[in-house]
C-alpha positions as CSV (number, residue, x, y, z in Angstrom):
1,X,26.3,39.8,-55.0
2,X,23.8,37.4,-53.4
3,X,24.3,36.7,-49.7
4,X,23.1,34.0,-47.9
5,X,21.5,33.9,-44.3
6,X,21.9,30.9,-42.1
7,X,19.4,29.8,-40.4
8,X,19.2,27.3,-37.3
9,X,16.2,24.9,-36.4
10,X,16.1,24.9,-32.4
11,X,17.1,21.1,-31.8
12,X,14.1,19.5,-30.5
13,X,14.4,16.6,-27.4
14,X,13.2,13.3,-28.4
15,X,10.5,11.6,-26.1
16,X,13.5,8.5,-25.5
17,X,15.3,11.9,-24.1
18,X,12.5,13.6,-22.6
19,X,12.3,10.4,-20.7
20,X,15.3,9.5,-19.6
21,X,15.8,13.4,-18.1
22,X,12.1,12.8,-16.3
23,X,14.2,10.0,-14.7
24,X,17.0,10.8,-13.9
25,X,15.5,13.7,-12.0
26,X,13.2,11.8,-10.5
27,X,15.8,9.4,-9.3
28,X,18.2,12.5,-7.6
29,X,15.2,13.7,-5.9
30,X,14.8,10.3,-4.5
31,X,17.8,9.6,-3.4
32,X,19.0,12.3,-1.9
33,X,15.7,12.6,0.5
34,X,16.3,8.9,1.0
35,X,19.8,9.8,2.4
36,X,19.4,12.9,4.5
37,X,15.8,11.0,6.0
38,X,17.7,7.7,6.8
39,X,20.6,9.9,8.6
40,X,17.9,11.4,10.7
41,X,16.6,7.9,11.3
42,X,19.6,7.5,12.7
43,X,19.5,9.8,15.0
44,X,15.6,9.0,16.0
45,X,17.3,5.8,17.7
46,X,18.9,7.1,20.0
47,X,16.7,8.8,21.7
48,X,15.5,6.9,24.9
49,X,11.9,6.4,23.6
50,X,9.4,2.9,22.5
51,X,9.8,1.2,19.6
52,X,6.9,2.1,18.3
53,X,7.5,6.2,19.0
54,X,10.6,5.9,16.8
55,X,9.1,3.4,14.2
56,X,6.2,5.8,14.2
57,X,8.6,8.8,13.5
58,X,10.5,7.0,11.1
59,X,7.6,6.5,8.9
60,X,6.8,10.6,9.3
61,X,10.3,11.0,8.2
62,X,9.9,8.7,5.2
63,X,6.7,10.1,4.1
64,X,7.8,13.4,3.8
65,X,11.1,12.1,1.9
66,X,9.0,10.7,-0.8
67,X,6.4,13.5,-1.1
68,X,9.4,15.9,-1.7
69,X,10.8,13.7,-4.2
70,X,7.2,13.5,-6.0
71,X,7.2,17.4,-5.5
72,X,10.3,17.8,-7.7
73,X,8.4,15.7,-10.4
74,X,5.8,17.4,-11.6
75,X,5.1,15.8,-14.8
76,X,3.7,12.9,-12.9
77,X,0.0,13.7,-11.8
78,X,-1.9,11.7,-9.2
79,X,-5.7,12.1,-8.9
80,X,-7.5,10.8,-5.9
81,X,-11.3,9.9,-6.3
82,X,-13.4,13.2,-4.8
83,X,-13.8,11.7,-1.3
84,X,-10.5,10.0,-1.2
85,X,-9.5,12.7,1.9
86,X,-13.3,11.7,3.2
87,X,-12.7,8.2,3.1
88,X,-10.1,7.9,5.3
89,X,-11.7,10.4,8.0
90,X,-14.5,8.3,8.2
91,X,-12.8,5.2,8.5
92,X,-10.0,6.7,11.2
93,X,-13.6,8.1,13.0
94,X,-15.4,4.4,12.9
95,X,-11.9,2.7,13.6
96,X,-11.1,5.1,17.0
97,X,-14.7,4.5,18.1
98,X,-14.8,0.9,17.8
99,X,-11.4,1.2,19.4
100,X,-12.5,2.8,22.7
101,X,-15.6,0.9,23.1
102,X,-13.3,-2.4,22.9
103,X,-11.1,-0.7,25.5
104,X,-14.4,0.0,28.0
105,X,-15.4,-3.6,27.4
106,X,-11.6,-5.0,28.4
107,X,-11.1,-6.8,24.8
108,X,-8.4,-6.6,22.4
109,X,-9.2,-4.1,19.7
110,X,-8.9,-5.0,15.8
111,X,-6.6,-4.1,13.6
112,X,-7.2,-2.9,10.1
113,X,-6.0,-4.3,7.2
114,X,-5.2,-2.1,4.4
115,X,-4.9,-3.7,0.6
116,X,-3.4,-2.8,-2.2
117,X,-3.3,-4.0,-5.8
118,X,0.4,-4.5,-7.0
119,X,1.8,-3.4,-10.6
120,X,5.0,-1.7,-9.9
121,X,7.6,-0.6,-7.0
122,X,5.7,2.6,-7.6
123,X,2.9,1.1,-5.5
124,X,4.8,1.6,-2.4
125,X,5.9,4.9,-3.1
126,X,2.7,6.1,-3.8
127,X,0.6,4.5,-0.6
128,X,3.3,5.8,1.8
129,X,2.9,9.6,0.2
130,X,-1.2,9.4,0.3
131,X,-2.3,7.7,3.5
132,X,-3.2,10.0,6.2
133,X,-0.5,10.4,9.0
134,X,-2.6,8.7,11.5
135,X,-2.9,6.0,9.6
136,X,0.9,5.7,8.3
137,X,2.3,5.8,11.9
138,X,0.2,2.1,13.0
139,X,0.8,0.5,9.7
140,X,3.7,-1.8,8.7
141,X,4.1,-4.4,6.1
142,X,5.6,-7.6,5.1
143,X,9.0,-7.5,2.8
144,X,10.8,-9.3,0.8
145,X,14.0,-9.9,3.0
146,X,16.4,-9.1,-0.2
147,X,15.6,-5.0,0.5
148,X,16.7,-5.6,4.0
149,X,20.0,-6.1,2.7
150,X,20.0,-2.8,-0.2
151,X,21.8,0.0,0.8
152,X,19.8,2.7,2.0
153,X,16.2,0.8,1.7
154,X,17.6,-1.6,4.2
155,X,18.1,1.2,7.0
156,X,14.1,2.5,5.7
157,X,12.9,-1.0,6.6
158,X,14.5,-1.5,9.6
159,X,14.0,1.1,11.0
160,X,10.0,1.5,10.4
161,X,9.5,-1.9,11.7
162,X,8.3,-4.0,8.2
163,X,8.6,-7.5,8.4
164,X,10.7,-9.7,6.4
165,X,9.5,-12.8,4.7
166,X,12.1,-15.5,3.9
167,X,10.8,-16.9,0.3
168,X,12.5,-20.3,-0.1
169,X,12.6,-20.1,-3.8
170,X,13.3,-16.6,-6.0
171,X,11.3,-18.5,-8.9
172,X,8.5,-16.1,-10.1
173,X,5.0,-16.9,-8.3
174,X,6.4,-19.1,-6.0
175,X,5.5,-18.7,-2.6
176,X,6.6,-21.2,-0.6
177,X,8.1,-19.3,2.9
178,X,11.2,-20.9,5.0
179,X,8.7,-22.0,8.1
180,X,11.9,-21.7,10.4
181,X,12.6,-18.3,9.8
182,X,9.0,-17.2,9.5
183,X,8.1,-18.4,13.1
184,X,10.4,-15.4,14.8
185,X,8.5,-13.0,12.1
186,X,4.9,-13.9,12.8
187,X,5.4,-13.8,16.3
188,X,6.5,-9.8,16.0
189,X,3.3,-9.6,13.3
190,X,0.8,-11.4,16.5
191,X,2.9,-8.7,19.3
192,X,1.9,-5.7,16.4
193,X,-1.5,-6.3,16.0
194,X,-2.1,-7.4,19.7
195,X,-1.1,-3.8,20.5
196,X,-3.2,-1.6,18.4
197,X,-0.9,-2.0,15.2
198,X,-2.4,-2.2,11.6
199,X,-1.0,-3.9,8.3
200,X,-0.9,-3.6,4.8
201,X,0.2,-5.5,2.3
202,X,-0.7,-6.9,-1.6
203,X,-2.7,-10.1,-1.4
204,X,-2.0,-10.9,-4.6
205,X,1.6,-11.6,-3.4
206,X,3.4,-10.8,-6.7
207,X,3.9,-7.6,-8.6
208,X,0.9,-8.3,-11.7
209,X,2.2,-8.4,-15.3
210,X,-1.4,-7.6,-16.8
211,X,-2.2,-4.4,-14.6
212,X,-5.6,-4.3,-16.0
213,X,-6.7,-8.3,-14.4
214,X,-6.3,-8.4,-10.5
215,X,-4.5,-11.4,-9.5
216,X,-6.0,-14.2,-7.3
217,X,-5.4,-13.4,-3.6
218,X,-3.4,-15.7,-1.5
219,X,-5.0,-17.0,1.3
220,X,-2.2,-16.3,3.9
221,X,-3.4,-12.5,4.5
222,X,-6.7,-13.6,4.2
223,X,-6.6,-16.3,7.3
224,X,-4.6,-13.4,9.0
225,X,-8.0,-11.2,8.6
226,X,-9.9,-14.1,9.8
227,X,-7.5,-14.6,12.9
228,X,-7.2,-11.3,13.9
229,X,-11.4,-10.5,12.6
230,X,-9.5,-7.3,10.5
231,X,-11.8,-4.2,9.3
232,X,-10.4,-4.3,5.8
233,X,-10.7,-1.3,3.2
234,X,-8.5,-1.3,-0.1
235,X,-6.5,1.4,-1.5
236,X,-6.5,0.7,-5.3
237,X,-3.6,2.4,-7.9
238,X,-4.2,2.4,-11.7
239,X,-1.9,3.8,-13.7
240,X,1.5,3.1,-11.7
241,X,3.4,0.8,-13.9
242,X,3.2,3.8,-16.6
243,X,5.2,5.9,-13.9
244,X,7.7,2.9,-12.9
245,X,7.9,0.0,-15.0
246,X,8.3,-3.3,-13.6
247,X,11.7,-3.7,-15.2
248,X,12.9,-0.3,-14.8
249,X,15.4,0.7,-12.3
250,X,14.1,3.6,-11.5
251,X,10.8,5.4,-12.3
252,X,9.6,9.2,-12.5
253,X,8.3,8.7,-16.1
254,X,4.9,11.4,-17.1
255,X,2.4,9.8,-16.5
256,X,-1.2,9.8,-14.8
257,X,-2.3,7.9,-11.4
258,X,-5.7,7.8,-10.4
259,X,-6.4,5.9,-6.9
260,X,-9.1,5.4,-4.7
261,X,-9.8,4.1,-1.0
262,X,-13.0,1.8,-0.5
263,X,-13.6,0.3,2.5
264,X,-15.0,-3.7,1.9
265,X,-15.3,-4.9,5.5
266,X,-16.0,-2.5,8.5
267,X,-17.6,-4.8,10.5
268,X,-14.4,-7.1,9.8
269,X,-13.8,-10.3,8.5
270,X,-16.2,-12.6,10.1
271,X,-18.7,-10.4,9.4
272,X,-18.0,-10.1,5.6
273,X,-17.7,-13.7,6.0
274,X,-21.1,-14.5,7.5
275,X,-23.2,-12.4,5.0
276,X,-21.2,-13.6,1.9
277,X,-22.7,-17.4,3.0
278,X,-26.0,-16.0,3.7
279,X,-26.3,-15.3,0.0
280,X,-25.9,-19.2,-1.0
281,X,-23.7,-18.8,-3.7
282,X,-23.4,-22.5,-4.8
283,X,-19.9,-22.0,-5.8
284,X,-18.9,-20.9,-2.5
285,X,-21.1,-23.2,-0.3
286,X,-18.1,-26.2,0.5
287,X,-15.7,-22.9,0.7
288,X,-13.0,-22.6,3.9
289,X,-14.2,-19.1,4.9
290,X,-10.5,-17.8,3.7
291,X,-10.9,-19.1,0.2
292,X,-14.5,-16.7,0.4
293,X,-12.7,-13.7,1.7
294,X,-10.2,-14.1,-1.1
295,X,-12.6,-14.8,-4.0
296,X,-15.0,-11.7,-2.9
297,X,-11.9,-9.4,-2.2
298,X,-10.5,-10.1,-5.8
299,X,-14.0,-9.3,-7.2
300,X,-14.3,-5.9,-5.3
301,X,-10.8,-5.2,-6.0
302,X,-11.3,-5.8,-9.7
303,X,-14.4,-3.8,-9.6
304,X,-12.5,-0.8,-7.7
305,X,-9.5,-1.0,-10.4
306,X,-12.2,-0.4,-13.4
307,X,-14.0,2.5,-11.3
308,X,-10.6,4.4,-11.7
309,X,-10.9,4.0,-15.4
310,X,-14.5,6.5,-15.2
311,X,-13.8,10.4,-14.0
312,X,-13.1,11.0,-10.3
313,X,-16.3,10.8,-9.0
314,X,-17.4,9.7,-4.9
315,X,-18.4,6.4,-3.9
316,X,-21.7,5.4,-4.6
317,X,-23.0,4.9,-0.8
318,X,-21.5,5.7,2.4
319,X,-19.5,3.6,4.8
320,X,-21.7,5.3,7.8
321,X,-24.6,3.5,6.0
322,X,-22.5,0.0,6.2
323,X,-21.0,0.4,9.2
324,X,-23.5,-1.6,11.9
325,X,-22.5,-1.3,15.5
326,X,-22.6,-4.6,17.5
327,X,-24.6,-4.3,20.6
């Protein structure tokens, strides 16, 4: 007699599955540090301290959220440039001293402006989990005023402080704000950075369908620099839309981030200003001084996005050798 032996072939996940597991994990983790971190938010309100103590402590709260949630996703790697954590120091170190010698001298001090390059809801995520603390706690941003309204996100915005902007069209790329409604907002942005706030925000002003080709800046956040004479430094993500989409739902795909922090103007926006002029570009000679700041931001944006493509490696000079003190 002949007998026959079954065998069985292990049943292997397809990527399609592989995927959609990635997410959904991705999106329970999420969620359910979103929930028990907007509950304590709560709570942060009623204690009888400053706005800015419990905004401050809001934005602690939502940091860690989202770092927990990226903790539970493994698969997705993020790589900072090797003086990424140096970076930051330096610029915290050059920011606090200019800080206090504004202070001895009885003027305001200047804010810093922190921008990003925009490819994905992931962008948001991902700047929140990797900016130091310190810097975290004095930043807020402008927002859509849709997510005020989600469940959830709305309680995260609020809370934190972010500003809404009230877009008079939904119409992709246009920008066109409702001046009415606006006036209340800037006001609260002018009271933030009058009082040692900072802000950061995409200048391109629309999440970029070609990741890979930095979008003009708009010269709203640019004129705000100028007002304001913002230190400026750029936090640049490649890689993000591979993570989250920009039609997906929900992200937590694999996939590798590599991101970088450069800083463009220490000396602040006039100053970057004054020595872009002093080179004569003809282009740029019957230029408003915004239009500059947005063409020369774009370029060094563009430039820091391709960087990323190279391995992690330091930045080629050092912001102590840029920074010049004022007498």
């Amino acid at each position: 007699d002949t007998t026959t032996t079954a065998t069985t072939t292990p049943t292997k996940l397809s990527p399609i599955m592989l995927n959609g597991l990635a997410q959904s994990i991705f999106a329970c983790a999420l969620l359910s540090n979103m929930l028990w971190t907007t509950g304590l938010m709560n709570l942060v309100y009623l204690c009888p301290f400053g706005s800015k103590w419990r905004e401050g402590v809001c934005l602690m709260l939502t940091q860690l959220g989202w770092r927990l949630a990226l903790y539970f996703a493994p698969w997705v790697r993020t790589i900072g440039d090797l003086d990424y954590v140096d970076q930051w120091s330096l610029i915290v170190s050059v920011m606090n001293e200019f800080d206090e010698e504004d202070r001895k001298a009885g003027r305001p001090t200047r804010p810093l402006f922190i921008l990003g390059n925009h490819t994905s809801f992931f962008d948001t995520v991902l700047a929140v989990v990797k900016m130091p603390p310190s810097v975290l706690w004095r930043c807020r941003t402008y927002m859509d005023h849709h997510l005020f309204k989600l469940p959830i996100l709305s309680t995260i915005c609020k809370s934190v402080g972010h500003f809404p902007v009230y877009f008079k069209s939904d119409q992709d790329g246009v920008f066109k704000v409702d001046a009415q409604k606006m006036e209340s907002v800037e006001a609260r942005v002018d009271n933030h950075l009058k009082t040692g706030g900072w802000l950061c925000f995409f200048p391109e002003g629309q999440m970029n369908k070609d990741p890979d080709k930095v979008l003009p800046f708009r010269y709203g956040g640019m004129k705000r620099a100028l007002e304001f004479d913002a230190r400026i430094v750029m936090l640049v993500f490649r890689g993000n839309q591979t993570v989250w989409p920009k039609k997906a739902k929900i992200g937590g795909l694999p996939g590798k981030v590599r991101y970088s922090m450069r800083p463009i103007a220490p000396n602040g926006a006039k100053n970057f200003v004054e020595m872009a002029r002093a080179e004569h570009v003809p282009e740029e000679e019957n230029m408003a001084d915004a239009a500059i700041l947005a063409r020369r931001g774009q370029e060094l944006m563009q430039a820091q996005y391709d960087a990323l493509a190279q391995d992690p490696k330091p930045a080629l000079s050092d912001l102590a050798d840029k920074v010049k003190k004022k007498d």
